[in-house]
N, C-alpha and C positions, 0 to 999 in steps of 0.2 A: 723439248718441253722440260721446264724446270721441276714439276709433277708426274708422277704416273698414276694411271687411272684410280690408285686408292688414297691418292693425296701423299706419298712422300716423298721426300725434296731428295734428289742428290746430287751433288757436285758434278760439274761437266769432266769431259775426260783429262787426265793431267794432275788431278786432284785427287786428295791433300798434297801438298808441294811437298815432295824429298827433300832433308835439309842440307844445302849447300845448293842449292838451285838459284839462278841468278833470276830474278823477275824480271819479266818481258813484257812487253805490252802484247804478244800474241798471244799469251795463256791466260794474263791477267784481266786483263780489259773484258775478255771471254767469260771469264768466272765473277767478274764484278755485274756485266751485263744478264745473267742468269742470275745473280740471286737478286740484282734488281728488278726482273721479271716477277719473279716469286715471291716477295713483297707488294707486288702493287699488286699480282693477285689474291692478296690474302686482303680479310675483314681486319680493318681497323675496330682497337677497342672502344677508341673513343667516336664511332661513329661514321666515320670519315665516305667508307665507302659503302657501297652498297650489292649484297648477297647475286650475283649470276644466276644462280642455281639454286635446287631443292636442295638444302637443310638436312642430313639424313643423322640426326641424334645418335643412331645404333643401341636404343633402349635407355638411354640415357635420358636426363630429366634439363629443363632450365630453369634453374631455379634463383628466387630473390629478385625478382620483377613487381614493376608496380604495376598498380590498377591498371586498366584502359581506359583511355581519357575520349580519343577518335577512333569512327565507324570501322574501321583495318584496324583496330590495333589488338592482339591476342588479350586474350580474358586467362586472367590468374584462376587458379581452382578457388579461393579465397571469393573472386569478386561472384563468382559462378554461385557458387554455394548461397551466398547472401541475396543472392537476385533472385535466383528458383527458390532459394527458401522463403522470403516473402510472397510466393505466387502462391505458395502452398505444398505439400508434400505429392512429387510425383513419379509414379510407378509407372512403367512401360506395362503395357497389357498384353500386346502383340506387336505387328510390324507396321499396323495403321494405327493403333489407340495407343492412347496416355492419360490415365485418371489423373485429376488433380483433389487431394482431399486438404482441408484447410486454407489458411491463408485468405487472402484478400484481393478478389481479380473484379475491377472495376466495370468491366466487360470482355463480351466474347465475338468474335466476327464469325460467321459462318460462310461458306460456303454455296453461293445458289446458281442456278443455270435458267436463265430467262430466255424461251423459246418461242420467235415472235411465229409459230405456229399455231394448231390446235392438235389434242393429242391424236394420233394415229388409234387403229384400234385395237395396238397389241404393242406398248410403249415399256419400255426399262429402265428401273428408275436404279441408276449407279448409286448406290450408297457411302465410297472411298472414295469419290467425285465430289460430291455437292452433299447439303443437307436441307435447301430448298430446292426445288423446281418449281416454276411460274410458267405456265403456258399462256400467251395476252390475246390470242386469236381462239375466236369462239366455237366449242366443240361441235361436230357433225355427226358423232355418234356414241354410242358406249365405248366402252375400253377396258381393256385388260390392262395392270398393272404389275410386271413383275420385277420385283425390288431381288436385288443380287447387288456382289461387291463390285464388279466391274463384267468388261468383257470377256476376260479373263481368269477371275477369282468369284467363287461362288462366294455367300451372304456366309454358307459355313461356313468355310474356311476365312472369314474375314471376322464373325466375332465369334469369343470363348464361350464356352456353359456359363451363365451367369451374369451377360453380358447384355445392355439394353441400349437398342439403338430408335433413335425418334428421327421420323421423316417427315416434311412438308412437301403438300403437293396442292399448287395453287390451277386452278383450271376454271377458264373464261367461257361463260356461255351467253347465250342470244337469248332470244325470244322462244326458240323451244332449246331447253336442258338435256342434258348429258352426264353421267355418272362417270363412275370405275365399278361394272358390277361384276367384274370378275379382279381378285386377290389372289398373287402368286408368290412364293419365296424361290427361288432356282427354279423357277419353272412347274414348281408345284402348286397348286390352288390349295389356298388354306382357307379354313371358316375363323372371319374374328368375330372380337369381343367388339360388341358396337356402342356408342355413347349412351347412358338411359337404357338398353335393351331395347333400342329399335334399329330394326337392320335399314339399312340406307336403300333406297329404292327409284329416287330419281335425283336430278340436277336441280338448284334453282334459275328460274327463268332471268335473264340479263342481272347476272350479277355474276361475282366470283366468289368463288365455291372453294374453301380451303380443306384438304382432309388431311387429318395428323395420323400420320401411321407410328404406334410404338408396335418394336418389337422384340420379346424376352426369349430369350437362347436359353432353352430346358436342359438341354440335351442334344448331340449331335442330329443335326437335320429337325427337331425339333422345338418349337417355335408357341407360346402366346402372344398373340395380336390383340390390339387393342386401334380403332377406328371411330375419330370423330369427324365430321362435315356441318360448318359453318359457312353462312352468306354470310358476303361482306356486300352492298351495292350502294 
């Protein structure tokens, strides 16, 4: 190998020629055929070839690149800055959230999980998952609802003090109605705040029944709720 495993080149054996050495085609030929090796291995400046392997900088920076023009091509800090900075200013929250305050976002996609069942009577609503759920099969009974980050990440540890998360929950009913009249955060039953002051107390009959869960992070494990249910039919 005309490299060793940190990338430097060295002459094959014989090498540098002592002067008075008569050239040979046994040592020359040898030595021209290695460092022609180690030319075609190397990146052309103008292009020519194309990188093997990962790239390893060693902290080092590349700089004076232009824009990105196609889907693969690296983004300058330049064009970065100018992109997010027209979306608005954004702050990491945690390891799922990212505020955006300002700027201009024409829209937002969310998240939803369409479940051609009816809900069970003791269902979890992932909140790091989805930001709708749609159940399209018509419910058979009451239901517990309990809203956490995943199956592995409690709602705690998914947002900060201060932090407000909003759920939709869309759920299909028949001719006799079905609720969620029980409310859980990690497994805890909490009392919320209901739309108007009236607490929810049945399903509407053949139609779809939407309930919007907010919910505000006080404080570790603690939580105001806030619960509205609208027919839609």
């Amino acid at each position: 190998m005309s490299r060793n495993g940190s990338g430097t080149y060295s002459l094959p054996a014989g090498n540098p020629v002592v002067t008075g050495t008569t050239i040979t085609s046994t040592w020359a030929n040898t030595t021209l055929a290695d460092i022609s090796n180690a030319l075609t291995g190397s990146l052309a400046s103008d292009g020519q070839t194309t990188a093997s392997g990962n790239l390893n900088m060693g902290t080092n920076r590349i700089i004076n690149t232009a824009d990105p023009t196609n889907a693969q091509d690296v983004a300058t800090k330049n064009y970065v800055d100018t992109y997010v900075g027209s979306l608005g200013t954004m702050s990491t929250q945690n390891a799922d959230a990212v505020a955006i305050t300002g700027g201009s976002i024409s829209s937002i996609l969310e998240g939803a999980t369409v479940t051609a069942s009816a809900p069970a009577a003791s269902i979890n609503y992932d909140f790091k998952t989805q930001a709708v759920r749609f159940y399209t099969n018509s419910c058979t009974t009451n239901f517990t609802v309990n809203i956490r980050g995943n199956s592995t990440t409690t709602l705690n540890n998914t947002m900060t003090t201060g932090q407000t998360a909003t759920m939709v929950l869309l759920v299909t009913n028949g001719a006799t109605p079905y609720y969620p009249n029980v409310i859980q955060i990690d497994g805890t039953t909490i009392t919320p705040l209901y739309q108007n002051g009236s607490t929810i107390t049945a399903g509407n009959p053949s139609s779809v029944d939407i309930y919007t869960i907010t919910v505000v992070k006080t404080a570790a494990n603690t939580y105001i709720s806030f619960v509205s249910q609208t027919k839609f039919a």
